[in-house]
MARKOLLO-625799 format. One line per field, with one value per atom (N, C-alpha, C): residue in one letter; atom name; x, y, z; residue number from 1. Coordinates in steps of 0.02 Angstrom, whole numbers. Example, Ala and Ser with C-alpha at 12.3 -4.5 7.8 and 13.67 -1.06 7.14 Angstrom:
REM residues 2
rest [A;A;A;S;S;S] .
atom [N;CA;C;N;CA;C] .
c1 [660;615;660;642;684;645] .
c2 [-284;-225;-165;-112;-53;2] .
c3 [390;390;390;354;357;394] .
nr [1;1;1;2;2;2] .
***
This chain:
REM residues 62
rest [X;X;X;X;X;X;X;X;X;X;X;X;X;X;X;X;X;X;X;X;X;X;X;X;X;X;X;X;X;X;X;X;X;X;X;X;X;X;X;X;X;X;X;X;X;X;X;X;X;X;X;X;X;X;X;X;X;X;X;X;X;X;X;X;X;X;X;X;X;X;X;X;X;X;X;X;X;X;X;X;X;X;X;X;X;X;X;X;X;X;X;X;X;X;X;X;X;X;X;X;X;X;X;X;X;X;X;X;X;X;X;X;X;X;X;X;X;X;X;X;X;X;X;X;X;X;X;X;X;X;X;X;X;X;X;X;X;X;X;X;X;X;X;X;X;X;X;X;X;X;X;X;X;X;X;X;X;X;X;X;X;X;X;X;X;X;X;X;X;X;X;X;X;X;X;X;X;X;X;X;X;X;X;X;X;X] .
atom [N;CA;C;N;CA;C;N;CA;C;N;CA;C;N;CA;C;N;CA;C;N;CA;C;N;CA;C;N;CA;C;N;CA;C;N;CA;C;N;CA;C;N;CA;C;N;CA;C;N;CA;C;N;CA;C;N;CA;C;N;CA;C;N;CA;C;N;CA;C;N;CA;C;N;CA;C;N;CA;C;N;CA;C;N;CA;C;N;CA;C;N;CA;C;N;CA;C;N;CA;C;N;CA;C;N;CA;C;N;CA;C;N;CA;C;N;CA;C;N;CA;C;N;CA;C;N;CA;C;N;CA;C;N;CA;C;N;CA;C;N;CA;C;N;CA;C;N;CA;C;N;CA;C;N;CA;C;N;CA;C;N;CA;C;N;CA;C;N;CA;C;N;CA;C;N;CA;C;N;CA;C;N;CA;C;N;CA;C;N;CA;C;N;CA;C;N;CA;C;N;CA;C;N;CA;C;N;CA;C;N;CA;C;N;CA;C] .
c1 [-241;-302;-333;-326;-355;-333;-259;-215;-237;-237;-255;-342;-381;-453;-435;-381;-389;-344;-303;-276;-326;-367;-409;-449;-471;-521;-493;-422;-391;-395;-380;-398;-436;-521;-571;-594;-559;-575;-533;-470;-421;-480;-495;-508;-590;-629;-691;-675;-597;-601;-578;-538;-500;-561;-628;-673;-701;-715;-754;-739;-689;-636;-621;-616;-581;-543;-512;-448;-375;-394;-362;-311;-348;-304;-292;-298;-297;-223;-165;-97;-76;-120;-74;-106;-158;-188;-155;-161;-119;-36;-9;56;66;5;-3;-7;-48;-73;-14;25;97;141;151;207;151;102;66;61;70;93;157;222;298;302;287;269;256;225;162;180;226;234;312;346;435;451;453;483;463;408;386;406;427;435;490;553;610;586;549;546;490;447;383;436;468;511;555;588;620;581;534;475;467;453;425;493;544;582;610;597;608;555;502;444;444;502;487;561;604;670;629;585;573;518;496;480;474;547;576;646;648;689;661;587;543;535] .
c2 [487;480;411;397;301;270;274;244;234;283;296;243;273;214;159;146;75;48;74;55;64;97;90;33;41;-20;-63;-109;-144;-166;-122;-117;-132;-106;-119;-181;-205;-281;-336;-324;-350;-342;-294;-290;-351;-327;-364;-466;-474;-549;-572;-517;-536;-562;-520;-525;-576;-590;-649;-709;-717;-786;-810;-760;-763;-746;-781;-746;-798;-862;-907;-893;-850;-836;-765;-736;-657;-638;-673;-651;-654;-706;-708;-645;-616;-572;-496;-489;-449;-418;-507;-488;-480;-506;-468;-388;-366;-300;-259;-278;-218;-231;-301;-301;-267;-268;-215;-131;-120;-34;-37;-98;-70;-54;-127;-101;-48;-26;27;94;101;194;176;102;113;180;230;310;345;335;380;355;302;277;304;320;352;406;448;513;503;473;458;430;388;377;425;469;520;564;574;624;615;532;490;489;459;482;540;621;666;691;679;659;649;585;559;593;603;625;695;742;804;788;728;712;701;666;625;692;742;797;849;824;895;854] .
c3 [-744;-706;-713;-759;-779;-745;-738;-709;-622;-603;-539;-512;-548;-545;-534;-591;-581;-528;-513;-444;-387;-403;-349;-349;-410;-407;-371;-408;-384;-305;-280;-203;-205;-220;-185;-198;-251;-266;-220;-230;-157;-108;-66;9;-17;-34;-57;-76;-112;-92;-33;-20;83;116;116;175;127;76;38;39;44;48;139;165;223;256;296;341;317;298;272;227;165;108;114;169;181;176;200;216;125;90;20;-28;2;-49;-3;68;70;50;45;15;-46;-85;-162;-173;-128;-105;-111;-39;-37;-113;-139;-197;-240;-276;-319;-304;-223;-210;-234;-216;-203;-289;-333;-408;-428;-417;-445;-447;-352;-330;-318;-355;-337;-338;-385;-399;-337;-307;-248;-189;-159;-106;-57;-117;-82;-35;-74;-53;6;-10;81;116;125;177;192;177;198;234;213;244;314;274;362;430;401;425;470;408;427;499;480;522;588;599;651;702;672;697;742;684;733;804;808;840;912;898;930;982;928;954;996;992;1055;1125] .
nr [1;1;1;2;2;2;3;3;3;4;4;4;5;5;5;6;6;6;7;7;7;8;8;8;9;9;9;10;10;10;11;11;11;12;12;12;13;13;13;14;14;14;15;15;15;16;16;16;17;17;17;18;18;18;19;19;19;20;20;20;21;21;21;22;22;22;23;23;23;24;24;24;25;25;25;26;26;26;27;27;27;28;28;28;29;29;29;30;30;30;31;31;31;32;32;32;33;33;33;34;34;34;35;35;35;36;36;36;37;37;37;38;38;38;39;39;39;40;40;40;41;41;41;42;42;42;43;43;43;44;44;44;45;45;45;46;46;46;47;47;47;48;48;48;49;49;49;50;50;50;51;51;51;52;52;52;53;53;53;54;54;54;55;55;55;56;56;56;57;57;57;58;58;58;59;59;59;60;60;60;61;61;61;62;62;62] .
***
């Protein structure tokens, strides 16, 4: 559960210097952003993409 806060925080501190700083340094704090999710949820990712995946195939089949 700690764990989790503080990833949030994290975020809310990311999104809060994006708009504070600008649009300038926005692409380098966003690409901090995704490598701190891919870090963070590597173990989970397989499986949301399969989902998503699975997701989109039934989709795509109606």
């Amino acid at each position: 559960m700690p764990m989790e806060l503080l990833s949030i925080a994290i975020v809310i501190i990311l999104i809060g210097a994006l708009l504070s700083i600008g649009w300038q340094l926005g692409p380098l704090i966003l690409v901090g952003a995704i490598v701190y999710a891919v870090v963070r949820y590597h173990r989970q990712i397989p499986g949301l993409v399969r989902k998503f995946v699975n997701a989109l195939r039934s989709v795509w089949k109606k």
